[in-house]
C-alpha positions as CSV (number, residue, x, y, z in Angstrom):
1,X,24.7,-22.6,-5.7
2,X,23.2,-24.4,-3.1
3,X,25.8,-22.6,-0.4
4,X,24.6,-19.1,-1.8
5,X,21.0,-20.3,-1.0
6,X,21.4,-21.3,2.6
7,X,23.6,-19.1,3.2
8,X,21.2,-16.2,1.9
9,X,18.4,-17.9,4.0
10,X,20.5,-18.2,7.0
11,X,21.4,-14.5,7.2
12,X,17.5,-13.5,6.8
13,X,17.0,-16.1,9.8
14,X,19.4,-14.7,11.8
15,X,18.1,-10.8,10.7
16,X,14.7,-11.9,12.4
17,X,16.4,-13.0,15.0
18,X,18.2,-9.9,15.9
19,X,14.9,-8.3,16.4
20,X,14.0,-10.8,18.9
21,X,17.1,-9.9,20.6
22,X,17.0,-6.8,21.3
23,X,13.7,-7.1,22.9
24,X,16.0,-10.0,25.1
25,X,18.0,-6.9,25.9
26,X,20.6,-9.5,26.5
27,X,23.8,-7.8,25.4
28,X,26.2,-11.0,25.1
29,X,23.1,-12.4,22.7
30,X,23.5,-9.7,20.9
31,X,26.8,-9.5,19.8
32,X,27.3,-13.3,19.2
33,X,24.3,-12.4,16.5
34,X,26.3,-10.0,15.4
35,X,29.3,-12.0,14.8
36,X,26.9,-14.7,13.4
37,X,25.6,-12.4,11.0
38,X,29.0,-11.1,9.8
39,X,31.0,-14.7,9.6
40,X,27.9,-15.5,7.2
41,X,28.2,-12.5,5.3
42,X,31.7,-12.5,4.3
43,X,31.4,-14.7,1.4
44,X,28.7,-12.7,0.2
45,X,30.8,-9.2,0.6
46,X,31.2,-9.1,-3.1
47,X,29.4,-5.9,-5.6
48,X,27.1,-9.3,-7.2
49,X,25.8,-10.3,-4.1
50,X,26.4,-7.3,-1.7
51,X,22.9,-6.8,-1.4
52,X,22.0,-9.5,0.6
53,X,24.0,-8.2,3.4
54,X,22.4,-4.8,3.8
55,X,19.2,-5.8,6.1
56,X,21.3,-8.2,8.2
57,X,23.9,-5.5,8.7
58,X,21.5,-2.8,9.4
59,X,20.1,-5.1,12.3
60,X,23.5,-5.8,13.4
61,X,24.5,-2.3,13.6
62,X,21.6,-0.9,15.2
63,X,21.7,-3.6,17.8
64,X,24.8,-2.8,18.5
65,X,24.3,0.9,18.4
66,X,21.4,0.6,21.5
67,X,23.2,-1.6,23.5
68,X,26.5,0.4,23.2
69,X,28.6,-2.1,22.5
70,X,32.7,-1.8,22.8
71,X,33.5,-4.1,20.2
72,X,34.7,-1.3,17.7
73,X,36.1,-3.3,15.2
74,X,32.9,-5.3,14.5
75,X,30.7,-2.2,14.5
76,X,33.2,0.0,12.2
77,X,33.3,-3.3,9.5
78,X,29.5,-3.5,9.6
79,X,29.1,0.6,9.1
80,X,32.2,0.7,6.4
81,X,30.3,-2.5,4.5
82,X,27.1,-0.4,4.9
83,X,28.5,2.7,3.2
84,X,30.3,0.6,0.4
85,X,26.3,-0.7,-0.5
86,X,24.8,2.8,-0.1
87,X,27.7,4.3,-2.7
88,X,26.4,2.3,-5.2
């Protein structure tokens, strides 16, 4: 329990962060937050505790999105994750 706890707190840390970031502009900052904020999440990735992720990933995503990053794979995982929270 104590995992899910920091782990919840982590992700809202590092969703903070993210807006911090992007004022940065610093796009290597931004997508090793991203990362961050995706590793922490996967545990979570489940329909109980999906909804944790949704802020975090909706930073992630938009970061991503304004710095028009190449990293595909990372942006595709955060927007299919995202759609799987809104279908419920």
């Amino acid at each position: 329990m104590q995992d899910f706890d920091r782990r919840v707190e982590s992700l809202k840390i590092m969703d903070r962060a993210m807006i911090a970031n992007k004022r940065l502009a610093d796009p290597d900052l931004i997508i090793e937050g991203c990362y961050i904020i995706w590793n922490m999440s996967i545990p979570l990735l489940k329909a109980s505790t999906r909804s944790h992720t949704y802020k975090p990933f909706v930073s992630a995503a938009t970061a991503l999105e304004s710095i028009n990053a190449n990293d595909n794979q990372l942006r595709v995982n955060l927007h299919l994750e995202l759609a799987k929270y809104e279908i419920k």
